[in-house]
C-alpha positions as CSV (number, residue, x, y, z in Angstrom):
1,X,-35.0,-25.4,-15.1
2,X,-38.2,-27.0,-14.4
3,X,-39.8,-30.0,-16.3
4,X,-42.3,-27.0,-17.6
5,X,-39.7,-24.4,-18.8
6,X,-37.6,-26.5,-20.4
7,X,-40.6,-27.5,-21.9
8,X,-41.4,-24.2,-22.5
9,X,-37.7,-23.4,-24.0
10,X,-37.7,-25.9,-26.6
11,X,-41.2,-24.6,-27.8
12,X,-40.1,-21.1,-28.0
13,X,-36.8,-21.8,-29.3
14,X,-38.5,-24.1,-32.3
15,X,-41.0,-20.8,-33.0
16,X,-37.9,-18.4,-32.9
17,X,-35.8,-20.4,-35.8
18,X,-39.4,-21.0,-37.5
19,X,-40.0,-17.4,-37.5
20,X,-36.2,-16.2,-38.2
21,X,-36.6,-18.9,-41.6
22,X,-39.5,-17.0,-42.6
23,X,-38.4,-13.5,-41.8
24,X,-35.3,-14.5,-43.9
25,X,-37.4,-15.9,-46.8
26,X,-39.9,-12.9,-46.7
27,X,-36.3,-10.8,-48.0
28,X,-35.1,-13.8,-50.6
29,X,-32.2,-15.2,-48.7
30,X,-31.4,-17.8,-47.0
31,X,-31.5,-18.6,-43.2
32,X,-28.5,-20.9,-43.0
33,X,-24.9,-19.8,-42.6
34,X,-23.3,-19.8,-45.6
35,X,-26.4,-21.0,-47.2
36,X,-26.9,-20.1,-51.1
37,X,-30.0,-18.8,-52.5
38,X,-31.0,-18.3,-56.0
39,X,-33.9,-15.2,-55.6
40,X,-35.1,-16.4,-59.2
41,X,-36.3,-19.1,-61.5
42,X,-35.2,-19.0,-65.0
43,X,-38.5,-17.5,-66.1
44,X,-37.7,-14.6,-64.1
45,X,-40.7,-15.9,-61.5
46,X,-40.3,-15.5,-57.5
47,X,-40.0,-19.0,-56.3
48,X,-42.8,-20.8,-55.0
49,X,-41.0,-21.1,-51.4
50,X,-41.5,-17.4,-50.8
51,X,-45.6,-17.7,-51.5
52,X,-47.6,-18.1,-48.7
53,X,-48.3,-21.9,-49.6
54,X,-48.0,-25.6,-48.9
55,X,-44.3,-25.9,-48.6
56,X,-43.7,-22.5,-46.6
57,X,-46.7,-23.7,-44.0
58,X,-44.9,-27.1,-43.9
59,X,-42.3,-25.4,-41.7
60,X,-42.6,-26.7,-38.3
61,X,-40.3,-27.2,-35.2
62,X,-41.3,-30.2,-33.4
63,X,-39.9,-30.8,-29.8
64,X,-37.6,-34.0,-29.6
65,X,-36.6,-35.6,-26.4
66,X,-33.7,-34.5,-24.0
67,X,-32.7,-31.2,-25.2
68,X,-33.6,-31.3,-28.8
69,X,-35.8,-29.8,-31.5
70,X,-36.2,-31.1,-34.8
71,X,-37.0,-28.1,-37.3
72,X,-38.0,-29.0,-40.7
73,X,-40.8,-29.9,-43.2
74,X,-42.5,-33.3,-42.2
75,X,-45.5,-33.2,-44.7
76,X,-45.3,-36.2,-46.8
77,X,-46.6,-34.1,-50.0
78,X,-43.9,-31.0,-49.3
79,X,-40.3,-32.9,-48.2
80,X,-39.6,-33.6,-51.6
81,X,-40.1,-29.5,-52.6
82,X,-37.9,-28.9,-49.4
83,X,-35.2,-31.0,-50.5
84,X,-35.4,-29.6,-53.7
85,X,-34.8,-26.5,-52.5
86,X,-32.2,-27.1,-50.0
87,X,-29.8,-29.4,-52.4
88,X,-30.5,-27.8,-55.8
89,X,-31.4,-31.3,-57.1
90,X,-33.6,-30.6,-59.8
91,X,-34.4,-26.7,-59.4
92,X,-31.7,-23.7,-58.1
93,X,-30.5,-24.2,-54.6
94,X,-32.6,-22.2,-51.7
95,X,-31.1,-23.7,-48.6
96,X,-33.3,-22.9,-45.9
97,X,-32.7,-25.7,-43.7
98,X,-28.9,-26.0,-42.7
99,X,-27.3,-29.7,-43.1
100,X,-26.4,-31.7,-40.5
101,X,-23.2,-29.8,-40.1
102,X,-24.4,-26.6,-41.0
103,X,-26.2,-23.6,-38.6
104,X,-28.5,-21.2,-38.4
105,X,-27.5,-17.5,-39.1
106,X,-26.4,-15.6,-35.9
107,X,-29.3,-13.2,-35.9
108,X,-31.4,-16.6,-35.4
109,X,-29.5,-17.9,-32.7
110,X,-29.1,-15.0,-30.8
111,X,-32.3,-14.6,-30.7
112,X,-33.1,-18.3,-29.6
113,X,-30.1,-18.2,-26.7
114,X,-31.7,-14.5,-25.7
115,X,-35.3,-16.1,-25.4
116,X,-34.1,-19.0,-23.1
117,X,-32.2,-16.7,-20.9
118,X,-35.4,-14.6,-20.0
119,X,-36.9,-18.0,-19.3
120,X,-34.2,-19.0,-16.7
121,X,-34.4,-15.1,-15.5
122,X,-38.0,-15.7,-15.1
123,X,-37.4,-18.9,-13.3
124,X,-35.5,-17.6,-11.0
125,X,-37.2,-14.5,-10.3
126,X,-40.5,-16.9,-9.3
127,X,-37.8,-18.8,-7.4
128,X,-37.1,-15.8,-5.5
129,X,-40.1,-14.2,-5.1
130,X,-41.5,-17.7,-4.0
131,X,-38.3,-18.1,-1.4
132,X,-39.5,-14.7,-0.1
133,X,-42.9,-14.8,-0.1
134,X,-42.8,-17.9,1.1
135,X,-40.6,-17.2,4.6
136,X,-42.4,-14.4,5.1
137,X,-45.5,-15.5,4.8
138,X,-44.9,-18.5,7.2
139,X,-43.4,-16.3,10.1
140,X,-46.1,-14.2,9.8
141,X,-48.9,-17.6,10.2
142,X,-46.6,-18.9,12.7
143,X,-46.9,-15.5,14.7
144,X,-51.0,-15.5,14.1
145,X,-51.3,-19.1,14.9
146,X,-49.5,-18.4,18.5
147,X,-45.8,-19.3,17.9
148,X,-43.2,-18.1,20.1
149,X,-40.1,-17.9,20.6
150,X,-38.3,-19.3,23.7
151,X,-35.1,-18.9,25.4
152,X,-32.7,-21.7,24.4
153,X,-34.6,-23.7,22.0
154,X,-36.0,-23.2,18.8
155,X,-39.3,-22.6,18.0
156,X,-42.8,-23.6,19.9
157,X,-44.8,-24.7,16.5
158,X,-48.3,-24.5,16.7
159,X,-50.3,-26.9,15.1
160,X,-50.0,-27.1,10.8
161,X,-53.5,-26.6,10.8
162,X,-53.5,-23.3,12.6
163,X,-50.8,-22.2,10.2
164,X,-52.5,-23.3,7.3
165,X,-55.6,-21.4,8.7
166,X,-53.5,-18.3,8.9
167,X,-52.3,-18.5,5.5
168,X,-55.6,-18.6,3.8
């Protein structure tokens, strides 16, 4: 993969588990394998994590170097509430972010790998097409520009100039 895709890969896999952690919150559960999640406070209240707020915007995937993302909540004000939430320190567990040796649910991650496949499709489908076009379009300037073929050799190039006249 290019500089660009790869680029482009760890963006849209950030969004993908960004989205996938909301999606799960938007139905009360939680996003993480194995991840607990109490749907209610004692007062019978929704929790604050599934209201459109501070803490649920705080949600971000932020692209890390090499291969990595970093998905969490970086807001000063809102990584306390998150870590609330994910431990169960001082209010009931609602892991949403998986520990260091946790994961993602499947659904997430299938998702994520599906998206960076079409990328690498797509890569090399404008690898393709560029091989192609590219040949074609060069034996075609060579022709206009006054290339030939001879006996026993390769072939007579005309100037770069004339090709590159050709091909405009």
């Amino acid at each position: 993969m290019t500089a660009e895709q790869k680029s482009l890969a760890k963006s849209e896999a950030g969004r993908l588990i960004v989205e996938g952690i909301n999606d799960y919150l938007d139905k009360s559960s939680s996003p993480v394998s194995g991840g607990s999640f109490k749907k209610k406070k004692k007062d019978d209240e929704r929790s604050i994590l599934f209201e459109e707020g501070d803490l649920r915007e705080s949600i971000v995937s932020k692209n890390r170097r090499g291969h990595e993302i970093e998905v969490g909540v970086f807001k000063p004000a809102e990584t306390p509430k998150a870590y609330n939430h994910n431990i169960g320190d001082t209010v009931p567990t609602r892991q949403f972010i998986p520990s260091e040796k946790g994961k993602f649910k499947r659904t997430i991650m299938d998702r994520v790998n599906k998206r960076i496949k079409e990328i690498k499709k797509d890569q090399e489908t404008e690898l393709e097409e560029l091989r192609t076009t590219t040949v074609g379009q060069l034996f075609a300037a060579f022709e206009r520009a006054g290339g030939e073929e001879r006996e026993g050799s390769l072939l007579s190039f005309p100037t770069l100039g004339a090709i590159a006249r050709e091909l405009d």
